[in-house]
N, C-alpha and C positions, 0 to 999 in steps of 0.2 A: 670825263674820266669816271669809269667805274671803280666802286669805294662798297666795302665790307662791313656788316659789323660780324665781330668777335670776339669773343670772350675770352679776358682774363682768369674772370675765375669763375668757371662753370655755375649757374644757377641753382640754388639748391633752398630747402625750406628748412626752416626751427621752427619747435614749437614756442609760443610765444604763452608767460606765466601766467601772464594776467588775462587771457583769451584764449577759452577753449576748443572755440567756435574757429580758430584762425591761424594760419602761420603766418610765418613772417619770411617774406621772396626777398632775397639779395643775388648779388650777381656786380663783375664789373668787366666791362665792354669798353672794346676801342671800336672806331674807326676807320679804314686803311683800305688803300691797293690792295691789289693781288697781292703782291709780293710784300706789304706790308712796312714800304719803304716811304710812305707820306701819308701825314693823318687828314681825314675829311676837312678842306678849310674853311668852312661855312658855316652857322646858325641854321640848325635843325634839332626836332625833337625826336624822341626815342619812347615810343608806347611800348608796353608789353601787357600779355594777355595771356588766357590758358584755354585749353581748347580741349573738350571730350569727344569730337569725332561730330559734333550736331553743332552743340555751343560754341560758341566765343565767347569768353567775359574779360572785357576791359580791367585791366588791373593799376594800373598808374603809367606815369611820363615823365621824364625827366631831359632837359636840356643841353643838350651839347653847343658851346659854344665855340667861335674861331679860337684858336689857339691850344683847344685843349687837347688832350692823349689819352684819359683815363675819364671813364663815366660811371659813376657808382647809381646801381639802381636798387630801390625798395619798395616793396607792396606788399600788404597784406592781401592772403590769400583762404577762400574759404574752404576750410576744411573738409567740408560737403561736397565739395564740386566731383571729388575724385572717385566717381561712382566703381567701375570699370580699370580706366584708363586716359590720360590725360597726356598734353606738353603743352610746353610755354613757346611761346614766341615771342620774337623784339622786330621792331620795324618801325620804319619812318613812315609808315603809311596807316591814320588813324582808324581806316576802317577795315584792316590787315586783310585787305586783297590779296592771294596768292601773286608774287612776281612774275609776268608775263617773258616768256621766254622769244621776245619778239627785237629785231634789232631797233626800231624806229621807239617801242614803246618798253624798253628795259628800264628800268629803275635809277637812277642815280648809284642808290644804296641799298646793296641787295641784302634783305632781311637775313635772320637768324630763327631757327625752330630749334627745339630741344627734339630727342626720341622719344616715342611714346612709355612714359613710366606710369606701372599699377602702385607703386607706392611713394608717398611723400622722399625717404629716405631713399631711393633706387631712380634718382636719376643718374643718368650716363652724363660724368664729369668729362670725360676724353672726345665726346661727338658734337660736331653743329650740325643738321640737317639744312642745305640748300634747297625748297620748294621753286617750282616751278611750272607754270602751266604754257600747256603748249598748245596747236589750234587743234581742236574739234574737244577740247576741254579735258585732255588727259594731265596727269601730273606726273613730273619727272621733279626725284626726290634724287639726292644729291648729298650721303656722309660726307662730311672734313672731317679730318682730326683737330682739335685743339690743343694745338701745339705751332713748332715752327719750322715743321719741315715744310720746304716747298710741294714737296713730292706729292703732299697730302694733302692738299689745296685743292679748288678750281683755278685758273688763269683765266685773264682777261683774252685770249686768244681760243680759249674751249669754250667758253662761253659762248661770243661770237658767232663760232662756225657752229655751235647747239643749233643758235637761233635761225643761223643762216639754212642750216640743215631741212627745220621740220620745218618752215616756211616758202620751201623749194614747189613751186607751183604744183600740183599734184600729188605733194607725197604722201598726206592722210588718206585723201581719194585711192590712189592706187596699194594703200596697206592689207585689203581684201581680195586681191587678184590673185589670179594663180602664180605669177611669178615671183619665188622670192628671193631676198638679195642674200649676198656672203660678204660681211665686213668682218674685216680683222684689222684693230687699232694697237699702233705701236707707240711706249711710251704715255699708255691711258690716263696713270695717276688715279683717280678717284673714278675715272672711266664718263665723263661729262656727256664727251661726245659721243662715243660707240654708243650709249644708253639712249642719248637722242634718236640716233638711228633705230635701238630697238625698242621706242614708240609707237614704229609703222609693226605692224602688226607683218608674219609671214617675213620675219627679220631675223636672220641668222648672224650673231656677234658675239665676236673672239675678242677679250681686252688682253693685250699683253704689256708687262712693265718687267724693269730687273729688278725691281725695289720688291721683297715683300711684302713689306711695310705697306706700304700705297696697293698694291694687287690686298690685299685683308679688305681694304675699302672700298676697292672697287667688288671686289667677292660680295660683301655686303649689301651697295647697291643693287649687287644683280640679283642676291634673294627676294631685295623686296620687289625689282622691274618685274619679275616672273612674276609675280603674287598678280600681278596686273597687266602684263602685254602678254599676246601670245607670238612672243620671239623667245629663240631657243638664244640662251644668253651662257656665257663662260668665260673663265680665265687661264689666261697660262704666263710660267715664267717663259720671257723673251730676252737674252742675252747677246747686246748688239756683237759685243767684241766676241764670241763663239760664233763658228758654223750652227745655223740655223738647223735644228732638230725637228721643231715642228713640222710633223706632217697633216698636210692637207687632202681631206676628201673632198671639197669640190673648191670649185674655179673661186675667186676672191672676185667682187665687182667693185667695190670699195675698199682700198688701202689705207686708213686714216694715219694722220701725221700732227699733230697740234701740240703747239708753245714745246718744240723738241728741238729746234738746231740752233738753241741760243751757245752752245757747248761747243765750240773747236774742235776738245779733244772728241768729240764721240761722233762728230759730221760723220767720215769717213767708213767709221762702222755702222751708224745709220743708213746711209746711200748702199751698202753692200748687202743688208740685211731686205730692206727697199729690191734690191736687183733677184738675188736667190729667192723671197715670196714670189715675188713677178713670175720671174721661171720658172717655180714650181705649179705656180697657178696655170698658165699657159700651156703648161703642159697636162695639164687632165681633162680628160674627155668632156665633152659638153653632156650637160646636165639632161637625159630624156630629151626633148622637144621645146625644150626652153628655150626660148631667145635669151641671148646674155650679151653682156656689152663685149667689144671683138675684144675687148683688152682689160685687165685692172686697171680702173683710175685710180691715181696717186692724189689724195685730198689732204694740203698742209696747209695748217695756220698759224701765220706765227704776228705777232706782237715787237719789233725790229727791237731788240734789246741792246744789238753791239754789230759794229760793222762785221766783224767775222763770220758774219750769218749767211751773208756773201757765197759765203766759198760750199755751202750746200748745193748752191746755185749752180758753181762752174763744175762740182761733181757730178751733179744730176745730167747735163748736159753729158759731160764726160760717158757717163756710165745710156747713154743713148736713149735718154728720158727726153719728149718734148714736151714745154709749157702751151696747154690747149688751152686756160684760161685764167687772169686774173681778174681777182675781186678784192677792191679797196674799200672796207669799211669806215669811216671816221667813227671817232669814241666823243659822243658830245661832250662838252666841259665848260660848263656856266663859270667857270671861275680861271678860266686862262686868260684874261684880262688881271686879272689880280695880282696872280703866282708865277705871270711868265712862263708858263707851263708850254713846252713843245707839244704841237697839235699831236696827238696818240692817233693811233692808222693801224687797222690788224687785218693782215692781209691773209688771202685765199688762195692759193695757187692751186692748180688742176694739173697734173703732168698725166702722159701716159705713153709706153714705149711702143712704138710701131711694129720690134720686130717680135 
C-alpha cells in the first residue's frame, strides 16, 4: 500500500533569540493513503533536509511510530544556507534519493518537498511538491495542495499508470523521432499522468478537469514541465455533463482516463464525453505523412473503490468501445498480515472503438 507524507501545518522557520546564526524548522506531518482514509501502520523514521539546488544538508529525524496520526518535527536550520534559493524536504529515505517513478521500485512512502523559497519567511504554506524520477533521469515534479480536497491530490491509480506509462518499452527512446503523439486527459486533477506522457519529448498534452481548483494545479505543473521537456503542454475546462466544446486540431492517439469512474452519478457523462472526443478525433484528417494509430486509445486506471465502477464497463461496451488490454498491477503491502488489509490491484484497461 502506497502511503504519503503530508502536512498539517506547512513548514515554516522563526528566528530563534538566542541564535543568530539559525532558525528554528517546525512543521507537523501525517502519514496516509491517497485518500487519506488510514494512517501508515508501521515504525519508520522521518528525515528532513534543505536543498539549494547543489547541496543537501541533513537537518534532523524524528520517529513515527504504529499507532500514531500526527508527527511533530524540529530542527534548527542555518541561516547561511539560503544563498539564492532553497526547500525542505521530508522522506523516509536517509540519503533523500529522488522517488523513482518505477512500478516494481516505488516507495512505500512517497516523500514531501516544499517550493523553491528565496526567503526564510516566503514559503508556500498551501503546496507539497511530488518529485519524481523517471528513466533516462528526467524529473517529474508534481504540486498538491495541502488541504483536503481529493481533487487536489495524486491517487494511487495516477501514480501507477505514471509509472506504467514512462517505463513502456521504448518510450524515452522513441521521444526524439519525428512522430509525435496527441494526448488529451480527462479528469487530470493535478495532471500526474498527462505530465508523465509529456516527459517524452515531441509530446503534445491537453489536461482537462471541471474543477478549477485542481486545473490552477495542474496550470502550474505545466509551467514548470515546459521549463524542462519540449512537449507543448495545456489546460482546459472540460464539463462532462455539457456537449463537449473543445475543439480539436489534430487526431488524439491517447485518451487518458485515471481514478475517474469511482462516481455513479458522472459514469454516464464520462462514456459520452469519451464517445463525442473519439468522433471528433476520427474525424480529422491525418496528420502530413505521419503514421498514427488507426484509432484513439482509451487508457483508464482506476484503483476499484466500489462495485459501481462496473457499470462504466457495460457503458463502454454499450457505446461500442472494445477492451484490447488489461493490466493488473498489485500495490505491495508489508503489512496486510497485520491490518487484514484487502490485497489493493490498480487496474489498466486499453479500450478502442473499431468504428
Amino acid at each position: 500500500m502506497v502511503h504519503y507524507i503530508r502536512f498539517l501545518q506547512p513548514p515554516q522557520v522563526t528566528p530563534l533569540s538566542n541564535d543568530s546564526c539559525h532558525g528554528l524548522l517546525s512543521t507537523l506531518l501525517t502519514i496516509t493513503t491517497d485518500l487519506g482514509d488510514a494512517f501508515y501502520p508501521g515504525a519508520t523514521s522521518v528525515h528532513c533536509a534543505i536543498f539549494d539546488g547543489i547541496t543537501i544538508m541533513a537537518l534532523g529525524v524524528a520517529d513515527w511510530k504504529p499507532g500514531m496520526r500526527v508527527l511533530k518535527i524540529q530542527a534548527k536550520v542555518p541561516l547561511s544556507f539560503l544563498r539564492l534559493q532553497a526547500r525542505f524536504v521530508f522522506s523516509c529515505n536517509p540519503s533523500f534519493k529522488i522517488d523513482l517513478l518505477q512500478i516494481e521500485r516505488l516507495p512505500d512512502i512517497i516523500s514531501a518537498w516544499t517550493e523553491w523559497f528565496s526567503r526564510w519567511d516566503a514559503i508556500n504554506m498551501y503546496v507539497t511538491v511530488r518529485r519524481f524520477q523517471v528513466p533516462g533521469g528526467r524529473m517529474l515534479d508534481i504540486c498538491e495542495e495541502n488541504g483536503d480536497s481529493m481533487a487536489r491530490h495524486i491517487w494511487d491509480g495516477g501514480v501507477l499508470l505514471a509509472a506504467w506509462v514512462v517505463n513502456q518499452p521504448g518510450f524515452q527512446e522513441n521521444s526524439h523521432s519525428d512522430l509525435s503523439l496527441s494526448i488529451v486527459e480527462l479528469g487530470t486533477g493535478c495532471g500526474m499522468v498527462g505530465l508523465a506522457y509529456g516527459t517524452r519529448s515531441n509530446c503534445r498534452v491537453i489536461l482537462t478537469d471541471v474543477d478549477y481548483d485542481a486545473l490552477e494545479y495542474a496550470s502550474r505543473n505545466c509551467i514548470q514541465a515546459q521549463v524542462t521537456y519540449n512537449s507543448p503542454l495545456s489546460t482546459r475546462v472540460l464539463d462532462w455533463s455539457k456537449p463537449v466544446e473543445m475543439e480539436l486540431d489534430r487526431p488524439i492517439d491517447f485518451l487518458i482516463v485515471s481514478e475517474c469512474i469511482y462516481n455513479p452519478d458522472s459514469i454516464s457523462d464520462l462514456v459520452r464525453t469519451i464517445s463525442s472526443l473519439v468522433q471528433q478525433s476520427s474525424g480529422l484528417e491525418k496528420m502530413g505523412n505521419e503514421v498514427r494509430w488507426p484509432r484513439p486509445q482509451i487508457v483508464v486506471s482506476t484503483k476499484v473503490r466500489h462495485p459501481s465502477e462496473a457499470a462504466f464497463f457495460d457503458l463502454m461496451r454499450e457505446s461500442k468501445f472494445e477492451q484490447k488490454q488489461h493490466i493488473s498491477i498489485p500495490i505491495h503491502d508489508q503489512f496486510r498480515e497485520t491490518t487484514g488489509q484487502e490485497p489493493e490491484v490498480v487496474h489498466i484497461y486499453i479500450f478502442e472503438n473499431p468504428n
